[in-house]
TORFI-645933 format. One record per atom (N, C-alpha, C, CB): x, y, z. Coordinates in steps of 0.1 Angstrom, whole numbers, plus 5000, padded with zeros to 4 digits. Glycine has a CB too. Example, Ala and Ser with C-alpha at 12.3 -4.5 7.8 and 13.67 -1.06 7.14 Angstrom:
2
513249435078
512349555078
513249675078
511349555090
512849785071
513749895071
512950005079
514149945057
This chain:
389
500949885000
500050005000
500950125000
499050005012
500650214989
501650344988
501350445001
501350434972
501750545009
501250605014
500250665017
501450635012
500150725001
498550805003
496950725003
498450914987
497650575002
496650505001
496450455015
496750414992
497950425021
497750455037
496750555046
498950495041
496550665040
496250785049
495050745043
496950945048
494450755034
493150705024
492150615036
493750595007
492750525035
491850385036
491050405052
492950205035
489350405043
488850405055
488150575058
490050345066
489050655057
488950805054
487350845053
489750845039
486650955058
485651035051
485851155049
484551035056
486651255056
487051355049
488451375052
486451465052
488651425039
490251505032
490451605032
490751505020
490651695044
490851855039
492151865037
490351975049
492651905027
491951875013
493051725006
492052045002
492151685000
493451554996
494551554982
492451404991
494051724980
495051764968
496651784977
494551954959
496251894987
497651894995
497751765004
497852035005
497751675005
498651585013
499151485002
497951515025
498451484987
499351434977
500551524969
498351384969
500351654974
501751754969
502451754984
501251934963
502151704994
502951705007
503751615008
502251715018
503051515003
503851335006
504951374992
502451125001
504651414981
505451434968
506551494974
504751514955
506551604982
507451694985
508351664993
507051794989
507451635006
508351635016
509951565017
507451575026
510851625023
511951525027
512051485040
513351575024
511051495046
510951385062
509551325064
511151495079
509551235070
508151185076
507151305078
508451105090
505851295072
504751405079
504551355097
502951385069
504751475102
503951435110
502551485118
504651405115
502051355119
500351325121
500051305134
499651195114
499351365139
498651435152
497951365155
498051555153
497451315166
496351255177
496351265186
496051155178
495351355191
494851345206
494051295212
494551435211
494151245223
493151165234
493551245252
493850935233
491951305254
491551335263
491851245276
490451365259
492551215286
492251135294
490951155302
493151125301
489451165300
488451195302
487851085315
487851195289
488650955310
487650835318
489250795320
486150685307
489650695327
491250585326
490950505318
491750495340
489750485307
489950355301
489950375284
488750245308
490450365281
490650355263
489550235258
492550295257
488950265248
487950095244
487950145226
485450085253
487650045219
487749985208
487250125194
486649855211
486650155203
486050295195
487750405195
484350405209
488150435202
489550515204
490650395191
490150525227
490250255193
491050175181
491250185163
490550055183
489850255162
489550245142
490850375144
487150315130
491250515150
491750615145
493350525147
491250775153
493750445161
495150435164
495450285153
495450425183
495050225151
495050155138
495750215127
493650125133
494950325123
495050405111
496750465115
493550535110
496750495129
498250525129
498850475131
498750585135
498750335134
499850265137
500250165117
499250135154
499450195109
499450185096
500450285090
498250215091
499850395092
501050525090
502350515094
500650655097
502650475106
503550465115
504750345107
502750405130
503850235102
504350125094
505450205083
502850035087
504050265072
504850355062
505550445067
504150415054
506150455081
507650555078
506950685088
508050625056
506050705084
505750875097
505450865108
504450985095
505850995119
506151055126
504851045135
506751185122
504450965139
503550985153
503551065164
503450895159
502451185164
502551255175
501251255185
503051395172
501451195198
500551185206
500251265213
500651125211
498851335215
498651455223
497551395235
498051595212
498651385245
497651345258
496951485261
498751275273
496051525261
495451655265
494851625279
494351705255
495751645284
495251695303
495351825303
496251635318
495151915296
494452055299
493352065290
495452195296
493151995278
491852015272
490751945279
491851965259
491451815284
490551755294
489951775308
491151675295
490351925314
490151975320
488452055317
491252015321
488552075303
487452185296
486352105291
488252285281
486551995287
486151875280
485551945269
485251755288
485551785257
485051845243
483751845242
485351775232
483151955236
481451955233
481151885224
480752075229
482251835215
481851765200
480851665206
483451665190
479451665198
478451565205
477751545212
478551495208
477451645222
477151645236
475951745232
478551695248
475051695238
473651755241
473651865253
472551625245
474451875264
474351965273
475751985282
473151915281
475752045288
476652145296
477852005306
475152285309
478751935300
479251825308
479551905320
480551745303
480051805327
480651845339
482251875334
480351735350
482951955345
484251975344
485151925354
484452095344
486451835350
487551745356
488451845363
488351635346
488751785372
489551875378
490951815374
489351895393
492551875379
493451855374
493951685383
494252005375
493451645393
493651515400
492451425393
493551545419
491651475389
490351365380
491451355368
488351455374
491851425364
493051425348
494351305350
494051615346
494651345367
495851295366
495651105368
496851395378
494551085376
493750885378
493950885364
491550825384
493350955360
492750905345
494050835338
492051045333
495150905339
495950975329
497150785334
496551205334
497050725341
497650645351
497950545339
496650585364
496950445336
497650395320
497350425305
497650255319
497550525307
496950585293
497850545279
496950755294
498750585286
499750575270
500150415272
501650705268
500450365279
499950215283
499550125273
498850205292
497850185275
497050095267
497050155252
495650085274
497150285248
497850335232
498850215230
498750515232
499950195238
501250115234
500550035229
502450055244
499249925232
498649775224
498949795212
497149725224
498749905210
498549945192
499550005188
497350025186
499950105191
500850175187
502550125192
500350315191
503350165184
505250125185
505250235194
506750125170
505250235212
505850365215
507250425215
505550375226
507850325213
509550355209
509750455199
510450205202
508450465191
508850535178
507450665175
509050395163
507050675184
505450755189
506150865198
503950645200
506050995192
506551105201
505251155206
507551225194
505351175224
504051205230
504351355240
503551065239
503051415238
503251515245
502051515253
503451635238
502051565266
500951625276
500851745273
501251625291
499151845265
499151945265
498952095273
498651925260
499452015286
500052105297
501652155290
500351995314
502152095285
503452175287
503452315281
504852105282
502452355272
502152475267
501252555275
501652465254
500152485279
499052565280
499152615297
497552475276
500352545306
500552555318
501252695320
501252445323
501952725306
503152845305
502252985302
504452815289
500852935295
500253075292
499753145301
499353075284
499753245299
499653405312
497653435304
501753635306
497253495310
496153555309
495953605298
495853635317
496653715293
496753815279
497253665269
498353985279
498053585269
497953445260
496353425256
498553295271
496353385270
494553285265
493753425259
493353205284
493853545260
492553645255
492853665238
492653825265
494553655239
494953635221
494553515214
496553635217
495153445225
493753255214
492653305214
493153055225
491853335223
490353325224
490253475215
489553315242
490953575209
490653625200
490653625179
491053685206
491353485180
491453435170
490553345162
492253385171
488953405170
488053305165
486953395169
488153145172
485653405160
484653445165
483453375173
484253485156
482653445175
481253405186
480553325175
480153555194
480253395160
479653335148
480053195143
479853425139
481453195142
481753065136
481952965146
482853075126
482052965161
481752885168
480252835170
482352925178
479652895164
478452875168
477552825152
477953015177
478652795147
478352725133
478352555136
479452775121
478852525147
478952355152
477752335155
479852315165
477252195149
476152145151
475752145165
476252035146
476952085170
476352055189
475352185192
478052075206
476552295191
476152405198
474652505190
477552505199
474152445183
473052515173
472152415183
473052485153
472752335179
470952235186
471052265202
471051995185
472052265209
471652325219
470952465223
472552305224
471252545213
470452675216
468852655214
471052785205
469052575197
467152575200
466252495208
466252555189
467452395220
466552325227
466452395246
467152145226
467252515243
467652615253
468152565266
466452685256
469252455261
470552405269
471252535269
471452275262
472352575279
473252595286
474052585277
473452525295
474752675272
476652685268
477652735276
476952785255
478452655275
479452765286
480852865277
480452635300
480952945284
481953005277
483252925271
482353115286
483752905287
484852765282
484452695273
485152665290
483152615268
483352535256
483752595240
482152475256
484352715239
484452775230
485952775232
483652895230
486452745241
487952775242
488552645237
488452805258
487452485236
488152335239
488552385222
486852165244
487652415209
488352365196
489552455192
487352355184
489852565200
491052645201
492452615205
490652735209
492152545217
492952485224
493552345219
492252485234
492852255208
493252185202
493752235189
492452105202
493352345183
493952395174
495452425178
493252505171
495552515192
496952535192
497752455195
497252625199
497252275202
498152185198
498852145184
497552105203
497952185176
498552155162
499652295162
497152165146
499252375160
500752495162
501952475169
500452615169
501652425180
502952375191
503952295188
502552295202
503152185179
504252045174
504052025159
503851875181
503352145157
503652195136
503552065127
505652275131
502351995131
501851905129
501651925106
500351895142
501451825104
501251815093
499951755089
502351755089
499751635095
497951575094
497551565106
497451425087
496251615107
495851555121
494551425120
495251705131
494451375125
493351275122
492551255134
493851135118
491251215132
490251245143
489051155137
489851405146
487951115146
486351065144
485651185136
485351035161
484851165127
484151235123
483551315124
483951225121
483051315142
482851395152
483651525156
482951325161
484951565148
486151625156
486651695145
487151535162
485351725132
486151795118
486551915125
485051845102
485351985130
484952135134
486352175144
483252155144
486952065151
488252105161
489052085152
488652025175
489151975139
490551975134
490852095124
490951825127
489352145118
489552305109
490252395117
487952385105
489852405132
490652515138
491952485138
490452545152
492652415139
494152385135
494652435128
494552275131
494252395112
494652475102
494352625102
494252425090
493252665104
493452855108
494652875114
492252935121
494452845130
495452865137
497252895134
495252775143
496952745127
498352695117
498652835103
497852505108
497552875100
498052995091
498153145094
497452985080
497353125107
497453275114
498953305121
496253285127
499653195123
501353195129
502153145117
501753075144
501753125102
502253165096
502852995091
502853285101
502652885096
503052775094
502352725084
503252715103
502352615074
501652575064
500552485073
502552505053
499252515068
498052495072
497652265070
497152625061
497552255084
497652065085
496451995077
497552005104
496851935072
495551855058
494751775076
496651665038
493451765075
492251685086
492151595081
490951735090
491751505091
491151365077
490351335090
492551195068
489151275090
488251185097
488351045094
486851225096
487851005105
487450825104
486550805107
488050725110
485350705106
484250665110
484450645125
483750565104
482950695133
482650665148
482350505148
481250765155
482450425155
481350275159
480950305169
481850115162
479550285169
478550225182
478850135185
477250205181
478050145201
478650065212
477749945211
478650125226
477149855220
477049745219
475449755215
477649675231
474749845223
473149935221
473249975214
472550025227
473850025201
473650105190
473850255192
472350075186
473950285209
474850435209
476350425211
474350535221
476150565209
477950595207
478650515217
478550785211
479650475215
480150395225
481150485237
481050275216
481050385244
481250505257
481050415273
479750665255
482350435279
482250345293
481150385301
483450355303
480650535303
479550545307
478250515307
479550605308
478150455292
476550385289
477150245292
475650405270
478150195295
478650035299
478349985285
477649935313
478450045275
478149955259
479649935251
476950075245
480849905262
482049955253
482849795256
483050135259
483449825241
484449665246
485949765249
484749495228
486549715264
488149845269
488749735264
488749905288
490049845261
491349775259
492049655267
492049865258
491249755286
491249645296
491149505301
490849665299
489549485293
489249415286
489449195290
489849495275
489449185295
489849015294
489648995278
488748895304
490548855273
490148775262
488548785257
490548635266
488248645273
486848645273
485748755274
486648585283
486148885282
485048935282
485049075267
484948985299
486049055258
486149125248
485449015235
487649175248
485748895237
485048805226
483448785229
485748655225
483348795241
481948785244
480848885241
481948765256
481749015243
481049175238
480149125223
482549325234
481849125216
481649105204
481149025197
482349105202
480048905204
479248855199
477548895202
479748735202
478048985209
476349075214
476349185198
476549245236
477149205193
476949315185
475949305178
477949345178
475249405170
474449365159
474849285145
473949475155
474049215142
474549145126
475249245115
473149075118
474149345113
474249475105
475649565106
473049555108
476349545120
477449655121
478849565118
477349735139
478749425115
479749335110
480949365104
479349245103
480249425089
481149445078
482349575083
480249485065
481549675091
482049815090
483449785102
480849955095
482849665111
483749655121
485249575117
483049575132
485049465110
486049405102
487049475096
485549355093
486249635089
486849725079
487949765092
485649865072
487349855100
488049925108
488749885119
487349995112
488249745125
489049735133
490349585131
488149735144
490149555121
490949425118
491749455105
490049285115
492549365102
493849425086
493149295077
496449415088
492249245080
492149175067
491549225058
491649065066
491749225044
490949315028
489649275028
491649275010
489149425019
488149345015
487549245006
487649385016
488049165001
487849024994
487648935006
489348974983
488648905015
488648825029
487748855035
489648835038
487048985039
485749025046
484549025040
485949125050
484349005026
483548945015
483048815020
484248935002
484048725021
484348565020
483548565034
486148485018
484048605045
483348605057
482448585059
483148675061
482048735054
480348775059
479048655049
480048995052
479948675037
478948555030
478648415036
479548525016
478948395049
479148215058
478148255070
481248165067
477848225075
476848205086
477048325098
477248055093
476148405100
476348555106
476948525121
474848645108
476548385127
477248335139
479248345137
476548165141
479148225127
480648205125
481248315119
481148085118
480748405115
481348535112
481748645125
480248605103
480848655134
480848745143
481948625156
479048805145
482048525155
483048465163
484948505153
482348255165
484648505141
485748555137
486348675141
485748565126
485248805142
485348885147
485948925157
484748905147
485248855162
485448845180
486948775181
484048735191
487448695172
488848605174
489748765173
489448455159
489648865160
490248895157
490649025168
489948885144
489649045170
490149155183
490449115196
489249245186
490149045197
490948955210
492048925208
490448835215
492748885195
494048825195
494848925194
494348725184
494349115186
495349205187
495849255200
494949305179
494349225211
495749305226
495649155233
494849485243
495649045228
495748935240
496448835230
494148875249
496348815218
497448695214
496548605205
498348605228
496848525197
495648435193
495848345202
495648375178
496548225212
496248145217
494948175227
497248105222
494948315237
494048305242
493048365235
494248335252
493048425222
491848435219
490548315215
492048505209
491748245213
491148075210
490848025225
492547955203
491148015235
490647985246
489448075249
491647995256
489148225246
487848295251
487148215244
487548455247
487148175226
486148135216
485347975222
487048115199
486747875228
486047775229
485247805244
486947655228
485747885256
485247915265
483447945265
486047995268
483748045256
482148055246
481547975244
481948095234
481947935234
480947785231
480847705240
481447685222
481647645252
480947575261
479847625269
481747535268
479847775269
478847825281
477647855269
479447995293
478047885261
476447945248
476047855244
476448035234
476947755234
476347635221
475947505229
477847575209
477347515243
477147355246
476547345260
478747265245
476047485263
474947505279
476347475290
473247335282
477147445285
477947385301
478547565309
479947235295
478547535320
479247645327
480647695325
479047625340
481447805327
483047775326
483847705334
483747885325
484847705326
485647575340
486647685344
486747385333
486447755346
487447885349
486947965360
487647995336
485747945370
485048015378
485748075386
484347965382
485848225386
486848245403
486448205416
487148385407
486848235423
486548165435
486448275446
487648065439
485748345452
485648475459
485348415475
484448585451
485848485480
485648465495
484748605499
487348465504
484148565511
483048655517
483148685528
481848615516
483048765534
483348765547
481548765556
484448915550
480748665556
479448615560
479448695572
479248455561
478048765574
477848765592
476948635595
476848915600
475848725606
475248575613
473948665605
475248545636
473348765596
472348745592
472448735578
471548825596
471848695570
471448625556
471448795548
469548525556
472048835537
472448915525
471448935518
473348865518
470649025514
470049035502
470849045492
469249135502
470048965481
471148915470
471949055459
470048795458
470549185462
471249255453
472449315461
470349365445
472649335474
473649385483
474849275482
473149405498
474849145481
475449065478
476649075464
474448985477
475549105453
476249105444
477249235437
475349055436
476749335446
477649435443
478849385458
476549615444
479049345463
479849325475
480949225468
478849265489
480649155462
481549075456
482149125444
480948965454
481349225439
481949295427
481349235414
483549295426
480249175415
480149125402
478549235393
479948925406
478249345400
477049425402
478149565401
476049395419
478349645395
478949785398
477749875412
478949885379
476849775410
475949915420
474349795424
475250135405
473849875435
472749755440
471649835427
471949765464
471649925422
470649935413
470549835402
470750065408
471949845394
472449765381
471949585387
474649785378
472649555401
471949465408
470449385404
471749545419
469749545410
468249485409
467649485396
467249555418
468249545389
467749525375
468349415365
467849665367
469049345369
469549255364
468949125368
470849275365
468849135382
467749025387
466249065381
467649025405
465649165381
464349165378
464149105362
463849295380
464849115354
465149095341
465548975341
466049175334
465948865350
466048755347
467648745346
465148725336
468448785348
470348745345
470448705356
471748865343
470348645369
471048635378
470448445380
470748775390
471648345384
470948245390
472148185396
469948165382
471448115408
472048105418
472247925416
471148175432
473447885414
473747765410
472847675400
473947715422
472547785386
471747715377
470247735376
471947595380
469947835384
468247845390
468448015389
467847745410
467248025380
466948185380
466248225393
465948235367
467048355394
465748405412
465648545402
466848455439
464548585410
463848705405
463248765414
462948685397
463648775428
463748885440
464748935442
463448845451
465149035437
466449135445
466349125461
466349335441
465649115465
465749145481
465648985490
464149265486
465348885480
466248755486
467248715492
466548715481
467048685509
468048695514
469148555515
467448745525
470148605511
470948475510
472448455520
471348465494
471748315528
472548335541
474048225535
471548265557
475048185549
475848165544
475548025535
476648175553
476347975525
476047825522
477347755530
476147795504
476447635528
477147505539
477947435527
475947365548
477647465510
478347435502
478547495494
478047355498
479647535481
480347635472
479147655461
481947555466
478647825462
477047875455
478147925443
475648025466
477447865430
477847905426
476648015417
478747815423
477348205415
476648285411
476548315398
476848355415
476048345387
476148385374
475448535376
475448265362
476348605371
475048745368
475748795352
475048915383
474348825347
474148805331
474548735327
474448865324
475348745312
475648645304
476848585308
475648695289
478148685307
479148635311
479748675325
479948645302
479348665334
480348685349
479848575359
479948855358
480548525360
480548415375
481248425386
481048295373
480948355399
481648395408
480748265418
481748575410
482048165421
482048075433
482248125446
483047975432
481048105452
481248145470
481648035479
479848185478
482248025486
482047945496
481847975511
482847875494
């Protein structure tokens, strides 16, 4: 694959794709191509994978990876998408987050050869009159030409001033490390256009944008740890092949595209075979890029014994409890052991039928369950278990 076919594949917009084919012609060094990731949440998931793919492709062909950890944008957070007024991280919410961040980037990306920056080291140096010269390099009008922020006006949400500062502020990351492409979700044109202004208001040649397609999460919205619809980088074998067989039938092809290197002739041949054994390919293929194929082969047969062949896993952990002398309600139970993030998620998971207690569905959250005299074994939903004794 030549370069520009590198930067291409997959692509929905090229601003513009005349200059990055007179840039690649020209240049005598590697371009280099920009990406930033907010430490927003501590966890990276599969959606943050179609763009670092694309760079770790680039990366292949010879260019200059530059990572922009933004713990000062992340402070402001992005509006790209957002129906209302987020909340704001403070600089210790930035710094958890921030704990394995470039970490889990390394699955995919060569960090040996990935130059990274924290967008503190600029934005920590600017004085007051700084930020009033950014924030005068952009009007009230053409910020308010972003979709987010239109729909929020006619549904008479809240803007905050600061959110006018976040696509500025990513702009002047491109100025700082005189980036050449920047690449982003399709979600992120309107921040990567500010770049290039920026980039020609200081007089540097203006960075070609390119987007990539967003994937939805496991519900069909944006994916995102906070709706719990996301497969993380974190992730186990098992509990990343298991996601990936909840997905929809219909989102198959696009996922193959984006998140795996096989062509499309091989993802033709696929999809044309049984929508099961297709979506278990799937599921091999992203499990084997951050865990290896052997164990991705261990999640698949693991699967099939608990889905195709009804049997339970032979892998159950084993959790200890520390019992009193009165009997547990089960949804307090199951967040105590950790297998429940919360007694709400709890009771709705029992009321719906996911929870059974050594093979037997209960359907009282408030079931009290005292010690056992023998090893209970728990299931809640599809895939989590957990042996008591």
């Amino acid at each position: 694959m030549n370069s520009f076919d590198a930067f291409r594949r997959n692509a929905v917009d090229v601003i513009e794709a005349r200059e990055l084919r007179e840039r690649l012609a020209s240049a005598r060094r590697p371009l280099r191509v920009k990406f930033g990731m907010d430490p927003s949440s501590p966890d990276l998931h599969v959606g943050h994978a179609v763009q670092l793919f694309r760079l770790r492709a680039l990366q292949e062909a010879g260019h200059t990876i530059v990572l922009i950890v933004g713990d000062s944008t992340a402070m402001v957070g992005d509006p790209s998408g957002r129906n209302k007024l987020r909340p704001q991280l403070s600089r210790d919410d930035v710094e958890k987050n921030l704990v394995t961040y470039t970490e889990q980037a390394g699955r995919v990306l060569d960090m040996a050869r990935t130059e990274v920056h924290r967008n503190s080291e600029w934005f920590d140096q600017m004085r007051f009159e700084d930020v009033l010269r950014l924030a005068g390099k952009a009007t009230v009008a053409r910020m308010l030409e972003r979709d987010t922020f239109e729909k929020r006006m006619a549904a008479n949400e809240p803007i905050g001033v600061h959110e006018f500062l976040y696509p500025l502020m990513q702009g002047w990351d491109s100025v700082m490390i005189k980036s050449d492409v920047e690449i982003g979700g399709t979600d992120q044109l309107f921040n990567l256009l500010r770049g290039r202004d920026l980039q020609e208001s200081e007089g540097q040649a203006p960075q070609i944008c390119m987007t990539y397609p967003l994937i939805n999460g496991l519900d069909g919205r944006k994916m995102s740890k906070s709706y719990g619809n996301a497969i993380l980088f974190n992730d186990s074998a098992e509990e990343m092949f298991g996601k990936v067989m909840s997905v929809p039938d219909e989102v198959m092809g696009d996922w193959f595209r984006l998140l795996t290197r096989l062509e499309d002739g091989e993802i033709a041949q696929v999809l044309a075979g049984h929508p099961r054994e297709a979506k278990a390919r799937l599921g091999v293929e992203i499990a084997a890029h951050f865990h290896g194929s052997a164990a991705a082969g261990r999640a698949k047969d693991a699967f099939d014994r608990q889905f195709r062949d009804k049997q339970a896993p032979t892998d159950i952990p084993d959790v200890a409890y520390a019992w009193g002398d009165a009997p547990v309600p089960l949804m307090v139970l199951l967040r105590e052991i950790g297998l429940a993030p919360s007694s709400a998620e709890a009771r709705r998971t029992i009321e719906q039928g996911g929870v059974k207690l050594d093979g037997q569905v209960v359907s009282d959250p408030k079931q009290a369950i005292a010690k056992p005299s023998a090893p209970l074994v728990i299931q809640f939903g599809k895939r989590k278990f957990a042996r008591l004794s």
